[in-house]
PDB file of N, CA, C and O in Angstrom:
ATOM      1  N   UNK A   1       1.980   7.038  -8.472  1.00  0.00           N
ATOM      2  CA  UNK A   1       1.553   5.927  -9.298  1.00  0.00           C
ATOM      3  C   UNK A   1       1.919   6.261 -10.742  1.00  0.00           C
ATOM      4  O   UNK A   1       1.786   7.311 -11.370  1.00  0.00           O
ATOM      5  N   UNK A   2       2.430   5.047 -11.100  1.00  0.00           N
ATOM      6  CA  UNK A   2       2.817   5.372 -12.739  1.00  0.00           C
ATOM      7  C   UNK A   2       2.364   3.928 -13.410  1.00  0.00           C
ATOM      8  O   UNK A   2       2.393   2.797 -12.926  1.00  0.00           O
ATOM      9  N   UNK A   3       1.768   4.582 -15.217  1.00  0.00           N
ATOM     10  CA  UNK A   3       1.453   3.408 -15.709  1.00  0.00           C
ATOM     11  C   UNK A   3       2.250   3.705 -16.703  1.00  0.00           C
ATOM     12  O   UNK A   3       2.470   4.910 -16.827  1.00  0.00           O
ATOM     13  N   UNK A   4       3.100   2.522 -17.966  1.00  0.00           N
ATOM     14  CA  UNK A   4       3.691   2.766 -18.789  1.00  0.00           C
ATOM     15  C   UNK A   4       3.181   1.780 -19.562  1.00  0.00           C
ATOM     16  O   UNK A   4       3.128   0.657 -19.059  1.00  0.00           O
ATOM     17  N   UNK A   5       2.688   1.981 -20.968  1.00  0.00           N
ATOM     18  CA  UNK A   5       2.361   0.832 -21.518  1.00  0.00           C
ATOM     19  C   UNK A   5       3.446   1.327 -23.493  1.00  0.00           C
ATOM     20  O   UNK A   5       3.633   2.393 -24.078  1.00  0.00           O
ATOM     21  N   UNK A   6       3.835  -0.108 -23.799  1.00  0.00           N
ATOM     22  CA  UNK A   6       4.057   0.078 -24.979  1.00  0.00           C
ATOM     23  C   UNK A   6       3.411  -0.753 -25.858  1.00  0.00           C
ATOM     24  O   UNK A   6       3.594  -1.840 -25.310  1.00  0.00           O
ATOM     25  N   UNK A   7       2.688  -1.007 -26.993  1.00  0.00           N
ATOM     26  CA  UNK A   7       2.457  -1.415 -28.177  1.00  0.00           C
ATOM     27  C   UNK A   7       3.675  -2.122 -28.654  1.00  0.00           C
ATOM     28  O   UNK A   7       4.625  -1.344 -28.576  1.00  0.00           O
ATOM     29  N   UNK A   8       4.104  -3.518 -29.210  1.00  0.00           N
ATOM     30  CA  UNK A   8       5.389  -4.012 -29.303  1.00  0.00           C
ATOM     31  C   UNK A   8       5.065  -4.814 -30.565  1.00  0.00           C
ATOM     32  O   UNK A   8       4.118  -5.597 -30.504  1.00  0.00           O
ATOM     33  N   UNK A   9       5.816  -4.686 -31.799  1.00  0.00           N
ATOM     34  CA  UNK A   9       5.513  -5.718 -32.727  1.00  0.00           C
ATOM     35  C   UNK A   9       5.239  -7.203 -32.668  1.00  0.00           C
ATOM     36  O   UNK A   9       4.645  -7.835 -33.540  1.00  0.00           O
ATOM     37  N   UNK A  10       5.770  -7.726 -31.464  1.00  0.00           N
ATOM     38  CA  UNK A  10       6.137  -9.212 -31.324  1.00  0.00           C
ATOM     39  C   UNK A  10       6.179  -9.317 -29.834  1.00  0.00           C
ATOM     40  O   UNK A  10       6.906  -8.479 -29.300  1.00  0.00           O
ATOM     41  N   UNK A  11       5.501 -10.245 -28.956  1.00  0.00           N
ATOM     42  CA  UNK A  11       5.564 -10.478 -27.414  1.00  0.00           C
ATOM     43  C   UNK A  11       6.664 -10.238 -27.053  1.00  0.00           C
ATOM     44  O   UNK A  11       7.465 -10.822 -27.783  1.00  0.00           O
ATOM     45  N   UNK A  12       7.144  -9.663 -26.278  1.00  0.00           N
ATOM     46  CA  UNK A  12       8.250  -9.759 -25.334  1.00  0.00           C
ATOM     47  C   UNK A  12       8.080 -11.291 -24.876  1.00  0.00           C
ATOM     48  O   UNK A  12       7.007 -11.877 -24.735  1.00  0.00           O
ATOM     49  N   UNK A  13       9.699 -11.947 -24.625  1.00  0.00           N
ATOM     50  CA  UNK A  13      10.287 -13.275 -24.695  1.00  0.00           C
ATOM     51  C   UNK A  13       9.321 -13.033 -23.129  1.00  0.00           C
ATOM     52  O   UNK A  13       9.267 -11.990 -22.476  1.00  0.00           O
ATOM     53  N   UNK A  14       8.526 -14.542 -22.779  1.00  0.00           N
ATOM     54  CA  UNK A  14       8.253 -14.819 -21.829  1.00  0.00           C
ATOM     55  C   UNK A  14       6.583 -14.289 -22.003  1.00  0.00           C
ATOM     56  O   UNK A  14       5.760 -14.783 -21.232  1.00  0.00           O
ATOM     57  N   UNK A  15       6.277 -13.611 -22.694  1.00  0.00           N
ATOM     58  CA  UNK A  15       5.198 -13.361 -22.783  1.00  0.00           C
ATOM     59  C   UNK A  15       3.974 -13.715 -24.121  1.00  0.00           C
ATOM     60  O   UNK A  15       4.383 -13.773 -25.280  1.00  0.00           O
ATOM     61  N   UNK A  16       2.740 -13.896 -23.855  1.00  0.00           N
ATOM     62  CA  UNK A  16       2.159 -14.281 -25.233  1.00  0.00           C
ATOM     63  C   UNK A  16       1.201 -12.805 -26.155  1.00  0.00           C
ATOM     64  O   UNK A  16       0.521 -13.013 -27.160  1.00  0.00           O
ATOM     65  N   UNK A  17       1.331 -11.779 -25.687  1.00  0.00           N
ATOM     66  CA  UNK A  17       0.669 -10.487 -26.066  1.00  0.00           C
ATOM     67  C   UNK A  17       1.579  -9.539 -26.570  1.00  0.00           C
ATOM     68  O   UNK A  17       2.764  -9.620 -26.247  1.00  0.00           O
ATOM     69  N   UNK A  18       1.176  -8.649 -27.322  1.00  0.00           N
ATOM     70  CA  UNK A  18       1.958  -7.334 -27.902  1.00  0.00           C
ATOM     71  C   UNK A  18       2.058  -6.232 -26.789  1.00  0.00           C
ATOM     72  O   UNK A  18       2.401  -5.129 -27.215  1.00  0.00           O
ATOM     73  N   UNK A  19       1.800  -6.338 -25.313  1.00  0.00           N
ATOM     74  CA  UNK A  19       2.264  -5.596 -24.765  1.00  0.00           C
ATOM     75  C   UNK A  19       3.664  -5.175 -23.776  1.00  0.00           C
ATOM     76  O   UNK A  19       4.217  -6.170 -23.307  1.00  0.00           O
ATOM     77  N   UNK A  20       4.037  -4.389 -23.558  1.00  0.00           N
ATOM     78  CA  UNK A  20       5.637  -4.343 -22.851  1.00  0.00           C
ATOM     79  C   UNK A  20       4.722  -3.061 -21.729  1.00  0.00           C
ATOM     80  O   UNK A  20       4.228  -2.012 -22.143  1.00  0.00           O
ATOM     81  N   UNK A  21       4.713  -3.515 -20.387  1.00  0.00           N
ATOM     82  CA  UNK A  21       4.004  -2.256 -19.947  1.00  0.00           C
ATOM     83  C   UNK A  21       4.927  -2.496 -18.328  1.00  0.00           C
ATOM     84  O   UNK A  21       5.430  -3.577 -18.023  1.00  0.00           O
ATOM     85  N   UNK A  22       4.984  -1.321 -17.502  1.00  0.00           N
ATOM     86  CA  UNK A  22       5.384  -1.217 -16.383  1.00  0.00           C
ATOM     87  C   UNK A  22       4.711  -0.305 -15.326  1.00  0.00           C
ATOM     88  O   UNK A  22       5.130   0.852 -15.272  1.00  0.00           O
ATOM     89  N   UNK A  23       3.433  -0.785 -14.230  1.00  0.00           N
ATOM     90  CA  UNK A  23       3.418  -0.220 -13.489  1.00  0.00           C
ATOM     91  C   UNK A  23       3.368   0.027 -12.646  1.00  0.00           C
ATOM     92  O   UNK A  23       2.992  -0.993 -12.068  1.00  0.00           O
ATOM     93  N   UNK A  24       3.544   1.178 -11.573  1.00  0.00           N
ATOM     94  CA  UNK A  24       4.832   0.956 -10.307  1.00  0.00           C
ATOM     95  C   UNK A  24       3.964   1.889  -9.328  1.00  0.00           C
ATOM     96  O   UNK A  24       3.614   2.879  -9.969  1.00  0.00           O
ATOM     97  N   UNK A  25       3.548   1.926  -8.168  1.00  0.00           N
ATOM     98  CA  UNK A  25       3.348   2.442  -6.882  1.00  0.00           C
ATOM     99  C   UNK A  25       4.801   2.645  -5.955  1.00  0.00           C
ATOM    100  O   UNK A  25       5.483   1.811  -5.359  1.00  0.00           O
ATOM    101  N   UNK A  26       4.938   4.009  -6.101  1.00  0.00           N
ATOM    102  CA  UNK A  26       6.464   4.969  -5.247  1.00  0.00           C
ATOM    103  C   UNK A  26       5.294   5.162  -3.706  1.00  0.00           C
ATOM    104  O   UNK A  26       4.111   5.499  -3.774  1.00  0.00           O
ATOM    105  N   UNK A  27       5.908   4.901  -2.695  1.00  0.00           N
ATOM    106  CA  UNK A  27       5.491   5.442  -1.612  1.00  0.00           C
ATOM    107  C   UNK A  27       6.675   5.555  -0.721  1.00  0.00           C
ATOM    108  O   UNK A  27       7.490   4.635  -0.660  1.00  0.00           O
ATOM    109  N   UNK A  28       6.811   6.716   0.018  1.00  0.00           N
ATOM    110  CA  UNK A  28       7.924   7.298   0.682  1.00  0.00           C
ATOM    111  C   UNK A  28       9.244   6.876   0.066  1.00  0.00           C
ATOM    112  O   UNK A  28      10.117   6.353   0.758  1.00  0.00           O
ATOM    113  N   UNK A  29       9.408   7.124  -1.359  1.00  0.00           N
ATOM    114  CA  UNK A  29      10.604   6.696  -2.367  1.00  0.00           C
ATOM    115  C   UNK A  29      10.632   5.272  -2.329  1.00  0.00           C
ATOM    116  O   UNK A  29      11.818   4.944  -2.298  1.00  0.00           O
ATOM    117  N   UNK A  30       9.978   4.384  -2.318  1.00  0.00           N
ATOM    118  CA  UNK A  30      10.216   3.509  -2.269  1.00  0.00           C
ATOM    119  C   UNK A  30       8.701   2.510  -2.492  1.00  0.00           C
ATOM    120  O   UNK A  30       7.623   2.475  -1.899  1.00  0.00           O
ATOM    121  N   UNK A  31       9.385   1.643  -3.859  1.00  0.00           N
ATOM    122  CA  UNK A  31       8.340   1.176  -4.520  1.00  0.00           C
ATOM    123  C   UNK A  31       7.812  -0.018  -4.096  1.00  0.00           C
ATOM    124  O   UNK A  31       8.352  -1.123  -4.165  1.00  0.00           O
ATOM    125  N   UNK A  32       6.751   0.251  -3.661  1.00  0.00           N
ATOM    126  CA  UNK A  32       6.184  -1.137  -2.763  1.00  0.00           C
ATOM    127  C   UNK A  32       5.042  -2.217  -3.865  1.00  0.00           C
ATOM    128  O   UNK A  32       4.915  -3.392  -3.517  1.00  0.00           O
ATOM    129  N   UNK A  33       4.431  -1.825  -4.885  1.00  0.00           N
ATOM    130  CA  UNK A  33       4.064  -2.348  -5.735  1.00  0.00           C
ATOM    131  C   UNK A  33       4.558  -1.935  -7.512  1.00  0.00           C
ATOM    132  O   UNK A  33       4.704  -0.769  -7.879  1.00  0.00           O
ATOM    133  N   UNK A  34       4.745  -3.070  -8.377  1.00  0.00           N
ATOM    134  CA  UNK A  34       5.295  -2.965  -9.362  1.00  0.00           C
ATOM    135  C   UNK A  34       4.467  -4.030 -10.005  1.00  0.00           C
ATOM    136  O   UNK A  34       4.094  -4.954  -9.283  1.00  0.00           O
ATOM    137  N   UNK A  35       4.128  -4.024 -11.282  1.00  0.00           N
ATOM    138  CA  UNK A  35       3.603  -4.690 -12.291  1.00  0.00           C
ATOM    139  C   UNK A  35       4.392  -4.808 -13.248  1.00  0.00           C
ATOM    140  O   UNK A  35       4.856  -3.681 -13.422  1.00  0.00           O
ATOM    141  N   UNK A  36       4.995  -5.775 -14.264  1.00  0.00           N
ATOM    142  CA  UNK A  36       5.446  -5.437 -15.258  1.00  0.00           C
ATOM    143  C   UNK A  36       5.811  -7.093 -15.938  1.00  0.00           C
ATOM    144  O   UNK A  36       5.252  -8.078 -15.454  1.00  0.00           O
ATOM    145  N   UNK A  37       6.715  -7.210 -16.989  1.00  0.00           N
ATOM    146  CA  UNK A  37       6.704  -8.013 -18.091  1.00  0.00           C
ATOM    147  C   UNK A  37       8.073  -8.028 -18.976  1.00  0.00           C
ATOM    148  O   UNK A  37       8.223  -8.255 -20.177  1.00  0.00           O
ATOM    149  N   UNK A  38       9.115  -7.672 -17.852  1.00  0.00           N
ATOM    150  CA  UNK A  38      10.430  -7.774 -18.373  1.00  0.00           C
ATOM    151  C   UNK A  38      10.707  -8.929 -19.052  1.00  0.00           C
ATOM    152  O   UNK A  38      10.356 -10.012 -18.583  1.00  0.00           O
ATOM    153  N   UNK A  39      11.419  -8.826 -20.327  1.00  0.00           N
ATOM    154  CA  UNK A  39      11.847  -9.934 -20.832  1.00  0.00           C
ATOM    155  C   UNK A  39      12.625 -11.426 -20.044  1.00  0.00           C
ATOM    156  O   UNK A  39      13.512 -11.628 -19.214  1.00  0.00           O
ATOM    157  N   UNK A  40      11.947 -12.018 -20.644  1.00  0.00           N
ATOM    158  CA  UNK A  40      12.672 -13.871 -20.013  1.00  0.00           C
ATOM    159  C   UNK A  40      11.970 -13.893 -18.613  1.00  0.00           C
ATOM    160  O   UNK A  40      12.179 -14.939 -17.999  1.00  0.00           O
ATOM    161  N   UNK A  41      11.265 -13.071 -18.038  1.00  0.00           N
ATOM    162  CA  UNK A  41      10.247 -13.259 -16.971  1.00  0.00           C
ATOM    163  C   UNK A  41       9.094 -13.228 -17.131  1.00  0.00           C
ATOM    164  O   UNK A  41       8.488 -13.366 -16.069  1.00  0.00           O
ATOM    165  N   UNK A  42       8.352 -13.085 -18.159  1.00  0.00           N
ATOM    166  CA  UNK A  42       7.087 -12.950 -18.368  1.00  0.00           C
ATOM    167  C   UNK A  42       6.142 -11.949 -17.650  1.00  0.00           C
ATOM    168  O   UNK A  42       6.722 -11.020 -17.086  1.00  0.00           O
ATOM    169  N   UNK A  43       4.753 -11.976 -17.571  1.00  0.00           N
ATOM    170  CA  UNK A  43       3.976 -11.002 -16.447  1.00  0.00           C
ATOM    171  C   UNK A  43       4.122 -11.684 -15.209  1.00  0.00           C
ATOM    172  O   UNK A  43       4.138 -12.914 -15.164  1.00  0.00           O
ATOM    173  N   UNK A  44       4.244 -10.874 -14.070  1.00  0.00           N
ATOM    174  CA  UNK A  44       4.566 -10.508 -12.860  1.00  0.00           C
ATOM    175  C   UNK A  44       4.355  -9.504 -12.157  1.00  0.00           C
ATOM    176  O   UNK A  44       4.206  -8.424 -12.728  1.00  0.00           O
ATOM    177  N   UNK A  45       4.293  -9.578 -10.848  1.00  0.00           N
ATOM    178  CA  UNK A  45       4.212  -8.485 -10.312  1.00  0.00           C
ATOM    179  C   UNK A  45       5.200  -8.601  -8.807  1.00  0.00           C
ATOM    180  O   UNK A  45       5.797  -9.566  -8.330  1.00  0.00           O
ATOM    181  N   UNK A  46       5.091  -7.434  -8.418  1.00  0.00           N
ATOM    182  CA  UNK A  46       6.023  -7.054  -7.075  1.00  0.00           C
ATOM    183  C   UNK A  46       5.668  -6.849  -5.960  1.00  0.00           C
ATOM    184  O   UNK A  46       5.634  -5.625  -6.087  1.00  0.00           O
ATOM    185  N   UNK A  47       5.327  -7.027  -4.821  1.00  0.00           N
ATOM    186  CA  UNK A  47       4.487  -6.539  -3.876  1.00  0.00           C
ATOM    187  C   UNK A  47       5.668  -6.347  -2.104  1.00  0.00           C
ATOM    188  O   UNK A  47       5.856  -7.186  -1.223  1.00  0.00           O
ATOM    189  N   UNK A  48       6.043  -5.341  -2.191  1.00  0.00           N
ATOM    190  CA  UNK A  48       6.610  -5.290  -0.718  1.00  0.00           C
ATOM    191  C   UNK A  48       7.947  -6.104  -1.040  1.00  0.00           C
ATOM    192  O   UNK A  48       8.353  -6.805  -0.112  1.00  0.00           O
ATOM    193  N   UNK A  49       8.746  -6.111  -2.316  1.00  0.00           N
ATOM    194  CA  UNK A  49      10.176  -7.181  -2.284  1.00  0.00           C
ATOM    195  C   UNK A  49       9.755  -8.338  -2.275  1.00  0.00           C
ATOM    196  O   UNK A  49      10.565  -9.064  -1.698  1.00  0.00           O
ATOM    197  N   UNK A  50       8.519  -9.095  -2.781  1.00  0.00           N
ATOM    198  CA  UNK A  50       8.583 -10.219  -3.484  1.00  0.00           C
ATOM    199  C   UNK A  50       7.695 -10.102  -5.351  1.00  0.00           C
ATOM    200  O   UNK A  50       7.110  -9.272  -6.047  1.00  0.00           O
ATOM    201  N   UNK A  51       8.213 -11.787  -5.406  1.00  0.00           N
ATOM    202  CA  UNK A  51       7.878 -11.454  -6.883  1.00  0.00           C
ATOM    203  C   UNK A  51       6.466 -12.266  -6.900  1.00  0.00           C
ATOM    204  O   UNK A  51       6.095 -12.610  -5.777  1.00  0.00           O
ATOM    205  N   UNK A  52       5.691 -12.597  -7.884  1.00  0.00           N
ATOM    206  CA  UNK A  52       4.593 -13.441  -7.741  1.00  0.00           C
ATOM    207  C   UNK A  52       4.107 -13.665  -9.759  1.00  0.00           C
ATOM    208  O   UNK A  52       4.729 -13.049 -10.624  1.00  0.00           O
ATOM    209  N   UNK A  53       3.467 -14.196  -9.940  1.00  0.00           N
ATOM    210  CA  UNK A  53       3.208 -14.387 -11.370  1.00  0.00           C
ATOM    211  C   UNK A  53       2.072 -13.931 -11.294  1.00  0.00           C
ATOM    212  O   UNK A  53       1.292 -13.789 -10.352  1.00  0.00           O
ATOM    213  N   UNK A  54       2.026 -13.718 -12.305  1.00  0.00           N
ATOM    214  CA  UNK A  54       0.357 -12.813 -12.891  1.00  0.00           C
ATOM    215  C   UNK A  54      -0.084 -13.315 -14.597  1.00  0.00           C
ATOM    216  O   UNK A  54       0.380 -13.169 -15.728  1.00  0.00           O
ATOM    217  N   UNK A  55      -1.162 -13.919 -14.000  1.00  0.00           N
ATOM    218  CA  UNK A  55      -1.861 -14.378 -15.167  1.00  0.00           C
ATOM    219  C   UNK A  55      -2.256 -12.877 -16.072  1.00  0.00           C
ATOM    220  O   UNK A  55      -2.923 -11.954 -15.604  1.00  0.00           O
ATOM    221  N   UNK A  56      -1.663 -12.923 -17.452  1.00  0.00           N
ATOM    222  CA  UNK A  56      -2.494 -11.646 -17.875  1.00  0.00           C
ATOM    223  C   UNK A  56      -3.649 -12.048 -18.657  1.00  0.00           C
ATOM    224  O   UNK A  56      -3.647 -13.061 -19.356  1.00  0.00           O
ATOM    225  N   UNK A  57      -4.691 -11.212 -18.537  1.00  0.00           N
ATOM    226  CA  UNK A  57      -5.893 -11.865 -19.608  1.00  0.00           C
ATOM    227  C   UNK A  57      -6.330 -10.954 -20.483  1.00  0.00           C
ATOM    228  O   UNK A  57      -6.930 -11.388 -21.467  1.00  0.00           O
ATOM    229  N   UNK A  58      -6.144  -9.514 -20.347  1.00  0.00           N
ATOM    230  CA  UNK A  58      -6.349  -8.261 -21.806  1.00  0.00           C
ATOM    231  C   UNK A  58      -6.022  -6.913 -20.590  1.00  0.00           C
ATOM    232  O   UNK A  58      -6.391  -6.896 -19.416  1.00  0.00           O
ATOM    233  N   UNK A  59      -5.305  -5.967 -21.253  1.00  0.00           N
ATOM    234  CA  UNK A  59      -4.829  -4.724 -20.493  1.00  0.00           C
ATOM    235  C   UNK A  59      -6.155  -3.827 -19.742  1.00  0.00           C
ATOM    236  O   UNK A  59      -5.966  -2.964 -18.884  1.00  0.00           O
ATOM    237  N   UNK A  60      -7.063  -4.100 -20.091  1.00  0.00           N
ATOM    238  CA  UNK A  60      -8.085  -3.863 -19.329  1.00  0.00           C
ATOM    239  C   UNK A  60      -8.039  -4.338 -17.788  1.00  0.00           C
ATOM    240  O   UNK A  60      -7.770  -3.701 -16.770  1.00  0.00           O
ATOM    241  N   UNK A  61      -8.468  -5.955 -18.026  1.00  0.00           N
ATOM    242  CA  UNK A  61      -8.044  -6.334 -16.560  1.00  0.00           C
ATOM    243  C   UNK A  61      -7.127  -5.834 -15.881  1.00  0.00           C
ATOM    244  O   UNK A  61      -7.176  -5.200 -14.827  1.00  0.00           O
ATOM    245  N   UNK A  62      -6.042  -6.222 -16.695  1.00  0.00           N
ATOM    246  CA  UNK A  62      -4.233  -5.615 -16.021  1.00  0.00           C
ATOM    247  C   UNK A  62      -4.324  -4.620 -15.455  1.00  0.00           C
ATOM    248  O   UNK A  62      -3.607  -4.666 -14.455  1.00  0.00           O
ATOM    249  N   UNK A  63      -5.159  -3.116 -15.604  1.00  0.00           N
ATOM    250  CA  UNK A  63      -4.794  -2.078 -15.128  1.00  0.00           C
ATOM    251  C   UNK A  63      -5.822  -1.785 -14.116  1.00  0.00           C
ATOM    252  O   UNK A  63      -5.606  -0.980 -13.210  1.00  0.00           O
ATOM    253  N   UNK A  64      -7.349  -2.654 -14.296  1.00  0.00           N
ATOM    254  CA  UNK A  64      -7.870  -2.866 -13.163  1.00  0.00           C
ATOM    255  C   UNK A  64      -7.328  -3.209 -11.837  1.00  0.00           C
ATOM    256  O   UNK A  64      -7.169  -2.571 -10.797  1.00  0.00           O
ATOM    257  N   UNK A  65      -7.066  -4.568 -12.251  1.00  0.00           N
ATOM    258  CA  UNK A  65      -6.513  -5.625 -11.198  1.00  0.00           C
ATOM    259  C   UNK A  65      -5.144  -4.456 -10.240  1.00  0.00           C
ATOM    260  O   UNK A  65      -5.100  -4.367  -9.013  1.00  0.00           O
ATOM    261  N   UNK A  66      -4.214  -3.730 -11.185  1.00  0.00           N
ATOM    262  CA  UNK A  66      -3.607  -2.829 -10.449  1.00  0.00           C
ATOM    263  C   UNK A  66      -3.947  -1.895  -9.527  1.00  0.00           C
ATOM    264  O   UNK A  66      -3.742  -1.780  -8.319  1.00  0.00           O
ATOM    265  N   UNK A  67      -4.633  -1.112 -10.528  1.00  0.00           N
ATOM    266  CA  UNK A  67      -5.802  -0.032  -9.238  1.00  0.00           C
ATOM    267  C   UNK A  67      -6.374  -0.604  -8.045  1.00  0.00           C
ATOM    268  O   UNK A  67      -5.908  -0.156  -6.998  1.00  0.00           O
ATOM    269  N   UNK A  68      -7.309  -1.521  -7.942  1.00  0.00           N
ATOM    270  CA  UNK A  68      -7.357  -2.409  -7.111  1.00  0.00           C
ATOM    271  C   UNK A  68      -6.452  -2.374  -6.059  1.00  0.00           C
ATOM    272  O   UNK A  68      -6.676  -1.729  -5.035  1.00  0.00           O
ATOM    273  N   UNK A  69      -5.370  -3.074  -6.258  1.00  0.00           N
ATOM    274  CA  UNK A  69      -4.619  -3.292  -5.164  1.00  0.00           C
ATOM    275  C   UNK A  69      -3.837  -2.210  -4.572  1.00  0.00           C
ATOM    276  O   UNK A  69      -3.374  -2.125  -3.435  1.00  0.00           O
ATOM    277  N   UNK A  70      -3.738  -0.882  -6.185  1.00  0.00           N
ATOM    278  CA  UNK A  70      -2.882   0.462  -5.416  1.00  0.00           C
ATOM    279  C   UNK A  70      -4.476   0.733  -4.512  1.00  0.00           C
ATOM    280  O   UNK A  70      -4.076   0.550  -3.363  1.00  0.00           O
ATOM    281  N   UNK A  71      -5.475   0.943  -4.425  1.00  0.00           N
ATOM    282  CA  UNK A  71      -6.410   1.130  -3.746  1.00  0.00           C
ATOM    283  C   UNK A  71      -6.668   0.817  -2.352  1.00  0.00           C
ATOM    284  O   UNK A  71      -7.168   1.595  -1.540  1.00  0.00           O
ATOM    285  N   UNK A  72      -6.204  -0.662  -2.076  1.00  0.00           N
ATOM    286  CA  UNK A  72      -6.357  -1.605  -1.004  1.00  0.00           C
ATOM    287  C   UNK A  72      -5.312  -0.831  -0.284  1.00  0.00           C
ATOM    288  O   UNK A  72      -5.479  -0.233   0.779  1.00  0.00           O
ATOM    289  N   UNK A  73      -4.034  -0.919  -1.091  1.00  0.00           N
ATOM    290  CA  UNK A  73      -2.967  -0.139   0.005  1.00  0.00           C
ATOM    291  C   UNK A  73      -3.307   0.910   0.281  1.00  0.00           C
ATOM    292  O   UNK A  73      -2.727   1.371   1.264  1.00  0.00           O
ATOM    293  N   UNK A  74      -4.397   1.844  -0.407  1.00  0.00           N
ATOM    294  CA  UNK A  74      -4.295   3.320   0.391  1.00  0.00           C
ATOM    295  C   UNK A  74      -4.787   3.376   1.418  1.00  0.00           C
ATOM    296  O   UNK A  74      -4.385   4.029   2.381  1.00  0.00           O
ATOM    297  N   UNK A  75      -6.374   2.234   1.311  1.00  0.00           N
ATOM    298  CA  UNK A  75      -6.959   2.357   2.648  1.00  0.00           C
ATOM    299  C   UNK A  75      -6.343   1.837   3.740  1.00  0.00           C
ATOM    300  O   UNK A  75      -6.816   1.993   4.866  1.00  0.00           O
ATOM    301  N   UNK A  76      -5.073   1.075   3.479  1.00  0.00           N
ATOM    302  CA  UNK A  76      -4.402   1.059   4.681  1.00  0.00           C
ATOM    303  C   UNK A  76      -3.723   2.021   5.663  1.00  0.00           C
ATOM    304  O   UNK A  76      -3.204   1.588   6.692  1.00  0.00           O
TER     305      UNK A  76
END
């Protein structure tokens, strides 16, 4: 599990917050959950090779709402 967050003067295009953050669940090399906020896509996330939108509401939630779901997958 990796979290990357940056502090950004100005939203990244697609987004309305000062954050640029990426974070990613590797399991057997291969990343089955991803969070992130690439430019001209806004927040999103990744789950198993699809994409889905993600409302962001303050990086608090965001990194909740992540754990969470890296969580759900472990108990699988």
């Amino acid at each position: 599990m990796e979290l990357v967050i940056w502090r950004v003067p100005t939203p990244v295009r697609g987004s309305k917050h000062t954050y640029k953050y990426r974070f990613a669940l590797v399991e057997n090399d291969v990343c089955t959950l991803r969070y992130d906020n690439e430019a001209g896509k806004g927040d999103h996330r990744h789950i198993d090779g699809q994409e889905f939108a993600y409302e962001f509401v303050d990086m608090d939630t965001l990194i909740a709402d992540f754990r969470v779901e890296v969580g759900a997958r472990r108990q699988k």
